[in-house]
PALUMNU-561668 format. One line per 2 residues: for each residue z, y, x of C-alpha. Coordinates in nm, 4 decimals, decimal comma. Layout:
# PALUMNU-561668
Z Y X; ...
# end
This chain:
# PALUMNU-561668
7,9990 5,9856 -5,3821; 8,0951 5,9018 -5,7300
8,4995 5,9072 -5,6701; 8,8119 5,8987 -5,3907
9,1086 5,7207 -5,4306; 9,4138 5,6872 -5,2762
9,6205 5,3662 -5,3334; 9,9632 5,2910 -5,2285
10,0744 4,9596 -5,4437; 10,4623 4,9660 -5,2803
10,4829 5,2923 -5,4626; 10,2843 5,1652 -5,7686
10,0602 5,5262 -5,6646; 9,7015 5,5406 -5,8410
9,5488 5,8465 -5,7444; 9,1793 5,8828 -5,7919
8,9392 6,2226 -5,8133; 8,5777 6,1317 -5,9979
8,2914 6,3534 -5,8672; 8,1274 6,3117 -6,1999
8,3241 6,4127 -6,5522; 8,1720 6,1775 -6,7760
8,2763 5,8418 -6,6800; 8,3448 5,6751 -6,9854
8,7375 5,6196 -7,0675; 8,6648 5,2057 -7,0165
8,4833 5,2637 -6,7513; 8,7370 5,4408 -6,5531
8,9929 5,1848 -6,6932; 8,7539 4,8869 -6,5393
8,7714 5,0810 -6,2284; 9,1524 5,1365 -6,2018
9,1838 4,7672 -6,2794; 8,9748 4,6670 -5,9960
9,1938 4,8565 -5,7876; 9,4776 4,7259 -5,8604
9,3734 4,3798 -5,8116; 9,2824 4,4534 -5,4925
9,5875 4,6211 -5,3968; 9,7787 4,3102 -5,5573
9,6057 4,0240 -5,3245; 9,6865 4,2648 -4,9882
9,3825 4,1579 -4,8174; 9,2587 4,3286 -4,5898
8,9386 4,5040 -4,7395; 8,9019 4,7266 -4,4708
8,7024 4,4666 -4,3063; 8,4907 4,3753 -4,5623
8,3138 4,6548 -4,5664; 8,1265 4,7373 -4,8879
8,1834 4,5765 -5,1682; 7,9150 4,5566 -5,4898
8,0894 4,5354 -5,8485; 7,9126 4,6327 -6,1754
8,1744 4,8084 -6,4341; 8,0184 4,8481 -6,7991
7,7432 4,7460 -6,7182; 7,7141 4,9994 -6,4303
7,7092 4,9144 -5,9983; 7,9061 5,0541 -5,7736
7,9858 5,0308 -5,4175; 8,3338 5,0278 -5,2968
8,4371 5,0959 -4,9660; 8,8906 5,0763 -4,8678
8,9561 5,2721 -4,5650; 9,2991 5,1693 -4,3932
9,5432 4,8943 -4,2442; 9,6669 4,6014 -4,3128
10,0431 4,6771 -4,3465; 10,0533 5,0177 -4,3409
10,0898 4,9522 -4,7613; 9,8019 5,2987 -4,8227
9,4114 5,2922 -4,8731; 9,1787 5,5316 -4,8957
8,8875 5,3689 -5,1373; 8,5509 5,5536 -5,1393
8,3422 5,5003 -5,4486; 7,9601 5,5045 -5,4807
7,7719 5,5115 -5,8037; 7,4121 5,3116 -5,7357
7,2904 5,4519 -6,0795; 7,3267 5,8413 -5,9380
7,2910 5,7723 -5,5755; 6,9180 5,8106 -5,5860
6,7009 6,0631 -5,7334; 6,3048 6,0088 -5,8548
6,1044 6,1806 -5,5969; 5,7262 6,3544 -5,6550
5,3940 6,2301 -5,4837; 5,0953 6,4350 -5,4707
4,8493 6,1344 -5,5127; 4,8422 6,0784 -5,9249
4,9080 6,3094 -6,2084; 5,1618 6,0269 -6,3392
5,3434 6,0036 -6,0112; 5,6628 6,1099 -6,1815
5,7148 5,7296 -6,3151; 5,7768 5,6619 -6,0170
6,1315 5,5452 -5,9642; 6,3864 5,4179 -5,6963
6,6283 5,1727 -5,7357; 6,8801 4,9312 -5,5668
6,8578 4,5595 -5,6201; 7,0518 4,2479 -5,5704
6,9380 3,9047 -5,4867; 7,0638 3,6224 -5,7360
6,8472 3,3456 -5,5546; 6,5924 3,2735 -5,3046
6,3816 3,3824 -5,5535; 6,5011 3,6243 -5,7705
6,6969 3,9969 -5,7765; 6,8244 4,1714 -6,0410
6,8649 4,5941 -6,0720; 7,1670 4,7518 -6,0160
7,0234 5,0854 -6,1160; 6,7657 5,2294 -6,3355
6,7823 4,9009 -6,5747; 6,5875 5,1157 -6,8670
6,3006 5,1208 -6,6604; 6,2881 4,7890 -6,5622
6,2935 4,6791 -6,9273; 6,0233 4,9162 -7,0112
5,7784 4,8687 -6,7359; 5,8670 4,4584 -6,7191
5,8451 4,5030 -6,4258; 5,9808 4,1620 -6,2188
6,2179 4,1996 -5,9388; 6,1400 3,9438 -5,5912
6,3825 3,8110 -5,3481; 6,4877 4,0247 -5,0620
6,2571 3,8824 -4,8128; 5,8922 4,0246 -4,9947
5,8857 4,3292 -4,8925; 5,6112 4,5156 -5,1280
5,4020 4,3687 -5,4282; 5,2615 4,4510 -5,7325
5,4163 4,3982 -6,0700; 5,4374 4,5339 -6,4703
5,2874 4,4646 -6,8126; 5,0210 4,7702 -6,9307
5,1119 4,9837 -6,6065; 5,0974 4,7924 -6,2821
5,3418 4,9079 -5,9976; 5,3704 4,8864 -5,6021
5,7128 4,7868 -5,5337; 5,8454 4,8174 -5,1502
6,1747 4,7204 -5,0537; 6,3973 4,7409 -4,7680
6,7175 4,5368 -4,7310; 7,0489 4,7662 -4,6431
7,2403 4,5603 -4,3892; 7,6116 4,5300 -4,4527
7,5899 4,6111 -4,8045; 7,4002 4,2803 -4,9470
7,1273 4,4838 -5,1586; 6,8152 4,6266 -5,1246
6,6953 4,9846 -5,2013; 6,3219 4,9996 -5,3385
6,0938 5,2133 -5,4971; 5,8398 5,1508 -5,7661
5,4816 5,3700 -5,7783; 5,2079 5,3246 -6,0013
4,9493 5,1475 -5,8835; 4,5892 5,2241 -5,9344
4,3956 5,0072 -5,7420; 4,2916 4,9942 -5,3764
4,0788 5,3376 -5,3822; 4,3737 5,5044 -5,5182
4,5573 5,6195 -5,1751; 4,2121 5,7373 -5,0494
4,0150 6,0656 -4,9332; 3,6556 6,0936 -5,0216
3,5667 6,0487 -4,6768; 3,7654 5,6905 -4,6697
3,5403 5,5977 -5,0060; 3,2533 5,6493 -4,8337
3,2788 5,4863 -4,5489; 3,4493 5,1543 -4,7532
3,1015 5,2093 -4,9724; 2,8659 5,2184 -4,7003
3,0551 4,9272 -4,5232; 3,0082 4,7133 -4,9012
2,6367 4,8481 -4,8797; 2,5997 4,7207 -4,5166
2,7889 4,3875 -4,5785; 2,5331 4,3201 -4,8817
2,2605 4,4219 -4,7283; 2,3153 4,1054 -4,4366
2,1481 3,8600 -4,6496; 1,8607 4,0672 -4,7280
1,8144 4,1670 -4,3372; 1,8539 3,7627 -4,2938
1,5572 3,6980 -4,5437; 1,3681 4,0131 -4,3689
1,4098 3,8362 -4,0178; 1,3484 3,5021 -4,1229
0,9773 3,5835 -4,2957; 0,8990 3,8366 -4,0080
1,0395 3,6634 -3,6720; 1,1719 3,3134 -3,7350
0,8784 3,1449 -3,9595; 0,5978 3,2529 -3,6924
0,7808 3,1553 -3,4242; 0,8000 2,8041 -3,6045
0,4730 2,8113 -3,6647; 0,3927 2,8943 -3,3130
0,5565 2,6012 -3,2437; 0,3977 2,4139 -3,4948
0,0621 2,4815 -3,3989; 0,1324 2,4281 -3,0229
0,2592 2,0811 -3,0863; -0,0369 2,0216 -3,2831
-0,2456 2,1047 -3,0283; -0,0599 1,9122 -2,7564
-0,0947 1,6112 -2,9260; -0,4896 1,6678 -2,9236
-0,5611 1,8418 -3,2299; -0,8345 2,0818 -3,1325
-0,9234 2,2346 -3,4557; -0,5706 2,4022 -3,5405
-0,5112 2,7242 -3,5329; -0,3157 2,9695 -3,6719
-0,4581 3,1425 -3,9866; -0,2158 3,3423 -4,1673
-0,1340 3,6951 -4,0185; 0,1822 3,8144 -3,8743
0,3671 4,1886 -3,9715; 0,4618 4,1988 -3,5715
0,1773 4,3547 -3,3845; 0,2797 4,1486 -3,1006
0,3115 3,8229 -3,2775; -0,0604 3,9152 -3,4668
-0,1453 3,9371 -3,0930; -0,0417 3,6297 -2,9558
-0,1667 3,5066 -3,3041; -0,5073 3,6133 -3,2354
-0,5076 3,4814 -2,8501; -0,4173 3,1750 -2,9436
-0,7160 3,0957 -3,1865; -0,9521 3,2497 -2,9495
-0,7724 3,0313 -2,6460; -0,8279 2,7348 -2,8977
-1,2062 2,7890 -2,9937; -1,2494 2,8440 -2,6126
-1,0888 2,4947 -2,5499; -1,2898 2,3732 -2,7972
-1,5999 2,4537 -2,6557; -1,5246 2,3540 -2,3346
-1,3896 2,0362 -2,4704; -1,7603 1,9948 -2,6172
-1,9690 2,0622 -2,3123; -1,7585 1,8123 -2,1193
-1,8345 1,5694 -2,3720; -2,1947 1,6535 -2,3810
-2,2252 1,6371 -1,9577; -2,0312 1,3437 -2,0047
-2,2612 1,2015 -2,2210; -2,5348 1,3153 -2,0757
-2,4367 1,1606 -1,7281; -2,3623 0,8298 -1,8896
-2,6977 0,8327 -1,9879; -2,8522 0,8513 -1,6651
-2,6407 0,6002 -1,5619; -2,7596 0,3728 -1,8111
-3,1603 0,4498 -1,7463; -3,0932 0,3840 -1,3859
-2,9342 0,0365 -1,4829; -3,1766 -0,0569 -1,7066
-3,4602 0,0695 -1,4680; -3,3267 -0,1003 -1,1375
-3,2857 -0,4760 -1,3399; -3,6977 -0,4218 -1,3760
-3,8961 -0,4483 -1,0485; -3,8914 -0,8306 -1,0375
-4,0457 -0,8899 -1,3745; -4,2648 -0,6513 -1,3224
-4,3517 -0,7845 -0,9512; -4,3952 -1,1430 -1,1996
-4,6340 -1,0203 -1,4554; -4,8763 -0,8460 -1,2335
-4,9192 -1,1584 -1,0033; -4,9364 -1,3600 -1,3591
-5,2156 -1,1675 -1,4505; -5,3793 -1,1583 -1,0968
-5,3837 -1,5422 -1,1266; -5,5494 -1,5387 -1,4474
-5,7863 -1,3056 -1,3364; -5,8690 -1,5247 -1,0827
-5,9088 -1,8390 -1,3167; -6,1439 -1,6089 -1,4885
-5,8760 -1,6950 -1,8356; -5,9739 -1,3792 -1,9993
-5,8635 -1,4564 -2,3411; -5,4989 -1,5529 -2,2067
-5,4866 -1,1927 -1,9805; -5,5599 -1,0473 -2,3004
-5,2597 -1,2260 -2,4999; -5,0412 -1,1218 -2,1785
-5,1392 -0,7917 -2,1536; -5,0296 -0,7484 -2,5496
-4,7031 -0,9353 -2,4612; -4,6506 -0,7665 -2,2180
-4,6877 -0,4181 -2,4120; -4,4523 -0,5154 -2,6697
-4,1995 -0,5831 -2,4181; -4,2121 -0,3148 -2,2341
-4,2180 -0,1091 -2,5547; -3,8759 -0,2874 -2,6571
-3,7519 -0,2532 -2,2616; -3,8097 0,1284 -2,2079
-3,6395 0,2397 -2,5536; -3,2892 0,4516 -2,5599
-3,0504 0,2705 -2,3979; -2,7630 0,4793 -2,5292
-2,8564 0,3034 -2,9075; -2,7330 -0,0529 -2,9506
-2,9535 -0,2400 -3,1346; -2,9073 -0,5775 -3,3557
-2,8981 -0,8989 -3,2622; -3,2156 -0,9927 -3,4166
-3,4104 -0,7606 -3,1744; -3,2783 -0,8679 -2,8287
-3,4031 -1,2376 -2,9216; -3,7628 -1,1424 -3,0925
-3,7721 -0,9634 -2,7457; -3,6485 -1,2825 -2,5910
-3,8980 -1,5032 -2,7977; -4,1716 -1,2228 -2,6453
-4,0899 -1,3030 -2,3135; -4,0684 -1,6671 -2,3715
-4,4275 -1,6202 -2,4752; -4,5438 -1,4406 -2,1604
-4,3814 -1,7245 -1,9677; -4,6151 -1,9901 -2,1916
-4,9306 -1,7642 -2,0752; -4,8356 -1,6854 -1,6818
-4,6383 -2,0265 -1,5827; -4,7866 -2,3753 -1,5248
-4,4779 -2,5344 -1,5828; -4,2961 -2,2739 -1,8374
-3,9442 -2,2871 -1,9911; -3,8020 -2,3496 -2,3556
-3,5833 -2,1263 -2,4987; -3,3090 -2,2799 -2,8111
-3,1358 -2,0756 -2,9854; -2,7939 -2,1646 -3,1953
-2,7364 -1,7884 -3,3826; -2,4464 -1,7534 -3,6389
-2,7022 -1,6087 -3,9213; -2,4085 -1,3958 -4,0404
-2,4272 -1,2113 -3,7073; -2,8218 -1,1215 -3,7154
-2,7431 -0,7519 -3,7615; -2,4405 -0,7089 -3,4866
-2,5513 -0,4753 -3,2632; -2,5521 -0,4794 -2,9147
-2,6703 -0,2748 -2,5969; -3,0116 -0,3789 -2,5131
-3,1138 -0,6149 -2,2500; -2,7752 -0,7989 -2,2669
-2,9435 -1,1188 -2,3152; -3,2811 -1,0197 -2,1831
-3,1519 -1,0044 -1,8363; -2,9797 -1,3568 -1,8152
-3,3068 -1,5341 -1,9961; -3,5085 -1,3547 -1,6856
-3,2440 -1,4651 -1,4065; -3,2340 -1,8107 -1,5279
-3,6058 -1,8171 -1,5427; -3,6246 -1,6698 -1,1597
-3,3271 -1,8750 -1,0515; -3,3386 -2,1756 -1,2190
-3,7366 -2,3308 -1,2262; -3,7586 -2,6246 -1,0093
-4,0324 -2,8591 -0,9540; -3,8057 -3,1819 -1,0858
-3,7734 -3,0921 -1,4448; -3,8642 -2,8181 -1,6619
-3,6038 -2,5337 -1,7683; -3,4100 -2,4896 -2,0880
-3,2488 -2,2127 -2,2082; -2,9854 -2,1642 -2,4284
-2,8552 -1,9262 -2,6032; -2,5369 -1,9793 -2,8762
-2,3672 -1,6651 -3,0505; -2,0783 -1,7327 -3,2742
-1,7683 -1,5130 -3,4129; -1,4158 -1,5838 -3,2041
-1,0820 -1,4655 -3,4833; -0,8265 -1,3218 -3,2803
-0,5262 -1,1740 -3,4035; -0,5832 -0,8329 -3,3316
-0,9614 -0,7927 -3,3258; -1,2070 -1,0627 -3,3937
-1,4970 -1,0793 -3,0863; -1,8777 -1,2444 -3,1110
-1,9249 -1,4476 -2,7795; -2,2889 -1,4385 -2,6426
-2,3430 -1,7304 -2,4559; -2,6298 -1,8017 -2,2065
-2,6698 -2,1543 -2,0014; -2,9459 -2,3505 -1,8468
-3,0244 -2,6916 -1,7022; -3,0761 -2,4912 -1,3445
-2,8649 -2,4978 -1,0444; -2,4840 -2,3896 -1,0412
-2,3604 -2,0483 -0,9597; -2,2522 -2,0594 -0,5888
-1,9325 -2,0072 -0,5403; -2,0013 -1,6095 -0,3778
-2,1354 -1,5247 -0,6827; -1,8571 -1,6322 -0,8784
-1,6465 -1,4504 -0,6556; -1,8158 -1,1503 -0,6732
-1,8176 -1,1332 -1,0794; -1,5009 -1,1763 -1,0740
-1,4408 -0,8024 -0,8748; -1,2984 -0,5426 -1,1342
-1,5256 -0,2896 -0,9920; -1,8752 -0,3723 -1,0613
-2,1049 -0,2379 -0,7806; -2,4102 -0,0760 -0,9362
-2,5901 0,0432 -0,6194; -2,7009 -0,2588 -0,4284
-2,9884 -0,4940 -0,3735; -2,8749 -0,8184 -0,4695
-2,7618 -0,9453 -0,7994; -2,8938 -0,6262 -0,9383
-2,8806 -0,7385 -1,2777; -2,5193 -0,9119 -1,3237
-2,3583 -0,6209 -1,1964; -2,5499 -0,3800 -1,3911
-2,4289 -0,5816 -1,7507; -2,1014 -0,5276 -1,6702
-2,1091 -0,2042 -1,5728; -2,2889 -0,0794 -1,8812
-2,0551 -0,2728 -2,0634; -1,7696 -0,0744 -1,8897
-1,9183 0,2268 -1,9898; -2,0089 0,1489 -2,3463
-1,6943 -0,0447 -2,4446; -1,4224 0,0278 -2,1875
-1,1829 -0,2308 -2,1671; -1,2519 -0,3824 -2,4965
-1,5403 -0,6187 -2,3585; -1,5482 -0,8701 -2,1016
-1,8651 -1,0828 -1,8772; -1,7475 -1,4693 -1,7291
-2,0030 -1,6128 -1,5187; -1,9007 -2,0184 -1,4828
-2,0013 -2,3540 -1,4370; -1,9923 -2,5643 -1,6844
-2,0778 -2,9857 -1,6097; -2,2566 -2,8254 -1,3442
-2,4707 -2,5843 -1,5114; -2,4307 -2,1985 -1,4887
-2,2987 -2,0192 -1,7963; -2,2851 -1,6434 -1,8775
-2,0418 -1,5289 -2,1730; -2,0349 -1,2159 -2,2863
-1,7388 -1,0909 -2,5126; -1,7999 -0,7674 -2,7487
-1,5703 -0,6293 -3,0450; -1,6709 -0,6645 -3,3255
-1,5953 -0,3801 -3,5782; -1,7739 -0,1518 -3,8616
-1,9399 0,0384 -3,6322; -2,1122 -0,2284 -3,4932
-2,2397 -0,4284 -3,7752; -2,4638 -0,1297 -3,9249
-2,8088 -0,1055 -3,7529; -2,8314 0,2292 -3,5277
-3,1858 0,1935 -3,5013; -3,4856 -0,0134 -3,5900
-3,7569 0,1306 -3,3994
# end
């Protein structure tokens, strides 16, 4: 309490005892004069509560006790400037700067001091509007300022500390837990970098590798080694699982192979027999006609065909081979037949060295030679092999007629079946074509059998491609 007064203004009575002697003489004056304005307008200030005035420079709270009409107040004074005293803190040596202090709002942004101005000035430090309640302000020194608004009385009381930064309010023990937190919180993107190289880049390359080898690629594996024992294990199972499927992968191929192979010797040793059945009675005829010189000519005929007929039949050979073979057989017809076929040929010369599986033309020269002699008129063969441009893939068409009978129509019918039948007695050697075809070529090459003017025709239809324009072998 700074002072008491007791004011009666019917009386003119002033009456005022100051708790503190050194008010200054205007001071007191400003004071008096405040009073006796107040006592002039008769309001009724007992209401009002307390009421903020700065005299000299100086706030003070007043507060009029009384009634309206009973003409006498009782006016309690309080000096802001003494009403709070700078307390101690145990946290910094310099903790006695710090300072409380009431404030006023001017604005919505702004307050101004009502007590300890000085060290406002000297600090700078910068006053907020009522609603912050702490921040941090000053010019060398930095201060935390808190304030709490004092309801009825229109200010707020505060208090300014020094501030020394966020590890000033803490024990050791708080330190070194925020320190080991900082060390943990930087150390994330090193354990990130640590997981990635040791657990997320084999697993991709697990991955990796897997795909690979789903899509057929049976030579990947997985070469560099892993830190995880497990992974390295897995790692190492893997490439062994791999070189196992390789293997395997191999000896299919090779039993694959191997039983193609027989296939093909049993086709190309069941289209035989007749020929065979031919030459022998051939050379029993001559034998008979006592034609020595001709059995000789056969019998060397005859041994270069069969040299050319019982070769691998899992080589293709060129083009130029099949006919010398064909012009060979021709010639064992001249010797053995009274009334022997012609063979013309109409070859593409840029197709000499296109390879082809043997007998492919062989066998159609013998069946027209079986099927189609007749007494009326002697046989001609003929044999025409051109290139056919596609689009996609250019083909060479092998084509075979003769002046002989048609095809009946049961034979047409039964080269037409998708499934050639390889194990019968009839038509040994059609079926046989296209089913070494079949397995040589797949789906790429084709056999018609047709009629054409009312001659038979045979057509084969092979890709051509590099791998079949180099010779495979010229034995």
């Amino acid at each position: 309490m700074g002072a008491l007064f007791i004011l009666t203004p019917e009386n003119n009575l002033f009456r005022g005892a100051y708790n503190v002697e050194n008010y200054p003489l205007e001071t007191k004056e400003e004071i008096l004069a405040f009073l006796k304005e107040c006592a002039a307008l008769d309001e009724n200030y007992s209401a009002n509560g307390w009421v903020l005035r700065e005299m000299c420079g100086q706030a003070f709270l007043f507060r009029f006790f009384g009634r309206n009409g009973t003409h006498t107040y009782c006016v309690a004074m309080l000096d802001l400037n003494r009403a709070i005293a700078a307390q101690t803190a145990d946290i910094h040596a310099d903790s006695s700067d710090a300072f409380a202090f009431f404030c006023a709002s001017v604005n919505e942004e702004k307050s101004l001091p009502l007590s300890n101005r000085s060290q406002f000035e000297e600090t700078g430090i910068v006053l907020h509007a009522q609603e912050d309640d702490y921040w941090i302000s000053g010019d060398t020194q930095k201060y935390l300022i808190v304030q709490k608004p004092m309801n009825g009385l229109g200010i707020s009381i505060g208090y300014a500390t020094p501030y020394f930064g966020l590890l000033s309010g803490m024990d050791s023990v708080q330190i070194t837990l925020l320190l080991l937190c900082c060390v943990l919180i930087g150390l994330i993107p090193v354990f990130f970098v640590l997981l990635q190289k040791s657990l997320f880049d084999p697993m991709q390359e697990m991955i990796r590798t897997i795909e690979k080898l789903g899509d057929g690629e049976l030579y990947v594996k997985m070469d560099a080694p892993f830190s995880i024992r497990e992974f390295e294990r897995v790692r190492i199972a893997f490439n062994h699982m791999v070189e196992r499927i390789r293997q395997l992968k191999i000896t299919s191929y090779e039993k694959e192979l191997e039983a193609k192979h027989a296939k093909l010797q049993y086709l190309q040793l069941q289209i035989r027999p007749h020929f065979y059945l031919n030459c022998l009675k051939s050379l029993y005829a001559l034998a008979e006609a006592k034609q020595y010189r001709s059995i000789q000519n056969t019998i060397l005929a005859l041994s270069g065909y069969l040299r050319f007929v019982f070769r691998d039949n899992m080589k293709r050979i060129p083009l130029s081979q099949e006919l010398r073979s064909i012009r060979d057989y021709m010639q064992l017809q001249m010797l053995c037949n009274a009334n022997p076929p012609c063979c013309k040929m109409d070859i593409d010369a840029d197709l000499e060295d296109f390879l082809i599986p043997p007998l492919s033309l062989v066998t159609f020269v013998e069946n027209s030679v079986q099927h189609g002699t007749t007494l009326e008129h002697a046989l001609v063969i003929r044999i025409r092999v051109s290139l056919i441009s596609g689009k996609g893939r250019d083909y060479v068409s092998l084509l075979i007629s003769n002046n002989g009978p048609a095809f009946p129509d049961f034979i047409l019918k039964e080269a037409a079946d998708p499934e050639p039948q390889i194990y019968r007695s009839q038509h040994v050697g059609i079926n046989n074509i296209r089913y070494r075809l079949q397995l040589l070529y797949g789906e790429t090459a084709a056999l018609s059998l047709y009629n054409s003017a009312g001659f038979p025709c045979a057509e084969l239809f092979l890709p051509r491609n590099d791998s079949n324009i180099k010779e495979e072998d010229s034995t």
